[in-house]
N, C-alpha and C positions, 0 to 999 in steps of 0.2 A: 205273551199271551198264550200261545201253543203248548208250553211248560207247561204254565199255570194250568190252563186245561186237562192237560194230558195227567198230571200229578194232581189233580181234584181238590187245590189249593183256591180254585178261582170261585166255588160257591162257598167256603167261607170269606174271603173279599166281598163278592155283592152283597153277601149277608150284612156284614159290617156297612158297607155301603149305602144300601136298603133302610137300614136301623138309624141310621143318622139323618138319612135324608129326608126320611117320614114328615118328621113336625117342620117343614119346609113345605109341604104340599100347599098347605093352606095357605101361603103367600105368593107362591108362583111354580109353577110345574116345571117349566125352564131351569128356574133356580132348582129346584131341587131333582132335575136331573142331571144338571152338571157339579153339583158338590155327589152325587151317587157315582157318578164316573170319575168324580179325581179321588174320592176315599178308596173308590177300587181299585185305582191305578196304584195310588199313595202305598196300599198295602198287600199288593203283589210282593212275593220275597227278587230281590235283587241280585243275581249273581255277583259274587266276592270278587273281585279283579284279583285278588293276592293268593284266591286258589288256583291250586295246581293242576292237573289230576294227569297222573300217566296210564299210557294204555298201549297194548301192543297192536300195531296194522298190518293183519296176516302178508302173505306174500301174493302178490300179482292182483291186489285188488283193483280194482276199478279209481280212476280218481276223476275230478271233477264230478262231485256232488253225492259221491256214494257219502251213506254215514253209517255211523259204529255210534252203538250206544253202548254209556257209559255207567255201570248201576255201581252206588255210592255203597261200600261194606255196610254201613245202616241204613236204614229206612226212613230213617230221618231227614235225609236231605232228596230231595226231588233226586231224576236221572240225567245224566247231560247226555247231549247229543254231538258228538263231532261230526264234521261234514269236510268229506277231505276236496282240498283246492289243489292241483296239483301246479306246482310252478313248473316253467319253463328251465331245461337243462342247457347249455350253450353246447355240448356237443352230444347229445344223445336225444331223440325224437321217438316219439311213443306214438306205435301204429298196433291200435288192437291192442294186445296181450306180448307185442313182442318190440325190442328195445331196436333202432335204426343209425346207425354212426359212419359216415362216409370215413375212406381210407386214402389217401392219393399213393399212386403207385406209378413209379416210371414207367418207360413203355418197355426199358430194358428188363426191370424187375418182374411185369409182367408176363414176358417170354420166356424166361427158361423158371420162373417161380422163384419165391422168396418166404421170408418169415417176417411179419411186423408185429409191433408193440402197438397196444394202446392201453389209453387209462381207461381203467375199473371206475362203475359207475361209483363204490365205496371207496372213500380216498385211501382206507387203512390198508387196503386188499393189494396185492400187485399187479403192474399190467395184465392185462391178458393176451397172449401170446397166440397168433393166429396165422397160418402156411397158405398162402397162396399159392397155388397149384401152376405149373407153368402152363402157358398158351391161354392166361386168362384175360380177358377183354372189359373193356370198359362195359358197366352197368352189370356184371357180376355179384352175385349176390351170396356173401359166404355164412353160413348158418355156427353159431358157436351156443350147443345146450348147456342149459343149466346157468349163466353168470348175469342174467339180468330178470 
């Protein structure tokens, strides 16, 4: 219905709707407001399941409920609206605008410092390679710009 509305699809529908249900007044008003709401349902255009559409989601947007709209190269077809969900990552935790992934570190690797791997949030990319500083302690917090 929001489509409909939004694309000014939905007063030719009542119209059509309107038009049909008229010579039903004279028999019941009921009746002829529910054949005026199922014509206007009936002929609401219905999104294609077998359409595609790609679109690009700039970098560091918001997810969970931000939307990107989508305008069709013609005019022709209404605009879609994505609304992005964001799923859950098994090792990476979104706080704010900034990416969260715990490291385990012995207590030996902690004391004189080390260098660890971990995986990139992009599987195609390679780890990302990050130095632990020696005398670092548990709840350390190591900042790496730019890779998420």
């Amino acid at each position: 219905w929001r489509a409909a509305i939004r694309g000014k699809i939905i007063y030719l529908s009542l119209y059509q709707g309107l038009l049909y249900s008229m010579p039903m007044l004279r028999t019941s008003k009921l009746l002829a407001l529910i054949v005026g709401l199922f014509i206007t349902h009936a002929t609401l255009p219905k999104p294609d399941p077998n359409q595609s559409y790609l679109s690009t989601i700039p970098r560091g947007i918001k997810g969970n409920g931000t939307r990107i709209r989508f305008q069709q190269p013609t005019n022709t077809q209404p605009e879609v609206i994505f609304e992005i969900q964001e799923a859950p990552h098994d090792r990476y935790t979104r706080v704010e605008n900034d990416l969260h992934t715990h490291v385990r570190v012995s207590k030996r690797e902690a004391e004189v410092g080390c260098t660890k791997q971990i995986p990139s949030l992009d599987p195609n990319q390679p780890p990302i390679t990050i130095d632990i500083p020696p005398q670092s302690v548990q709840g350390d917090i190591l900042r790496i710009r730019g890779k998420g």
